[in-house]
Phi, psi and omega in degrees: 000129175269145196287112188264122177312160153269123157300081172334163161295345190276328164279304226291351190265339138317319175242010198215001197349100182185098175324187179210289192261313208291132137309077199283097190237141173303137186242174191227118159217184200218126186243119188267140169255124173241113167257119226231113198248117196256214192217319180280095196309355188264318171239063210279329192143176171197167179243150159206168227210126162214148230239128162207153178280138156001275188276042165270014196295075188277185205295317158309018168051052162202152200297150144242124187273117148298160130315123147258104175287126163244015188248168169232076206244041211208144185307145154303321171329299176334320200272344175291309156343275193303314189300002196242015190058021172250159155322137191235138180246174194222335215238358169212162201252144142272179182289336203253008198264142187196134184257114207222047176263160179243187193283327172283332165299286166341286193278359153295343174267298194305321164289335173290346167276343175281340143312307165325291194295307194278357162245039177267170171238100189303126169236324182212121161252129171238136151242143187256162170248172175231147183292316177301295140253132192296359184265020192212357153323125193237120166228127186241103177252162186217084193260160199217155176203104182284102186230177197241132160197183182244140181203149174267116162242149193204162185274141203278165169259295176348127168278126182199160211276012157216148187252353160237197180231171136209159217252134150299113165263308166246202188275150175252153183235171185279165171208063156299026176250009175276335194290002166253022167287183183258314170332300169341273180335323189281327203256295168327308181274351246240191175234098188257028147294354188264338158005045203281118182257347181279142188218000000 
């Protein structure tokens, strides 16, 4: 007799886009990509995508930016949790923690960053240098790709310099009429070096 897997919430929200707990409705955001690029064959770099709705735009004129996870280095409980509304941890395991992400889930994470990566708009190259080593020398380009999706957001338990996250639910479509905002401007011009992009 063959053995049929159980689908998690995390395939069924994938393949049905279609929420559960969350009111999952299309939104409008601007996604920063920072790739941070070394020398040191050990440590080569690494990218990481942070996420705000369009009209978060506060009085100091800046986005307020989440993580957008798109790597799946985190339990699927996690994306179940958070997509079922409750707090979620990403970054420690429990007896209840389980990874049931599949190969079709995966590569549904990997187009959306190549979606990202190929309508972006190059905004800032920083370099940083190190006292210690020219392998350890850092170029930080920071490209931004404004799009309409539906995404599960939840608050983290963990302590860490941002307190919520967000999750994919569907497919990304493009929305180039924000780069015709007034909005624009603060994400084209602002300056990010003081910047921490790691989570």
């Amino acid at each position: 007799m063959g053995i049929v897997k159980k689908l998690s919430f995390v395939s069924l929200l994938f393949i049905s886009f279609n929420g559960k707990a969350q009111n999952l409705s299309e939104k409008e955001y601007i996604v920063l990509i920072v790739n941070i690029e070394r020398k040191d064959p050990l440590h080569p770099g690494e990218i990481y995508y942070w996420i705000a709705a369009s009209d978060t735009l506060n009085e100091e004129y800046e986005f307020n930016f989440s993580p957008l996870f798109l790597r799946l280095f985190y339990p699927s409980s996690s994306y179940d949790d958070c997509c079922e509304g409750r707090d979620a941890r990403f970054y420690t395991l429990t007896d209840e923690s389980k990874f049931e992400f599949t190969d079709e889930f995966n590569n549904k994470q990997e187009n959306l960053r190549k979606f990202l990566k190929k309508n972006s708009k190059l905004i800032q190259v920083i370099k940083k240098k190190n006292g210690f080593s020219k392998l350890l020398n850092e170029k930080v380009t920071i490209s931004a790709t404004a799009i309409k999706t539906s995404l599960c957001s939840c608050k983290i338990i963990e302590e860490k310099h941002f307190e919520s996250v967000f999750l994919p639910t569907t497919e990304f479509s493009l929305n180039n009429d924000f780069w015709n905002s007034d909005k624009a401007y603060h994400i084209k011009h602002k300056d990010y070096t003081g910047f921490s992009p790691y989570y």
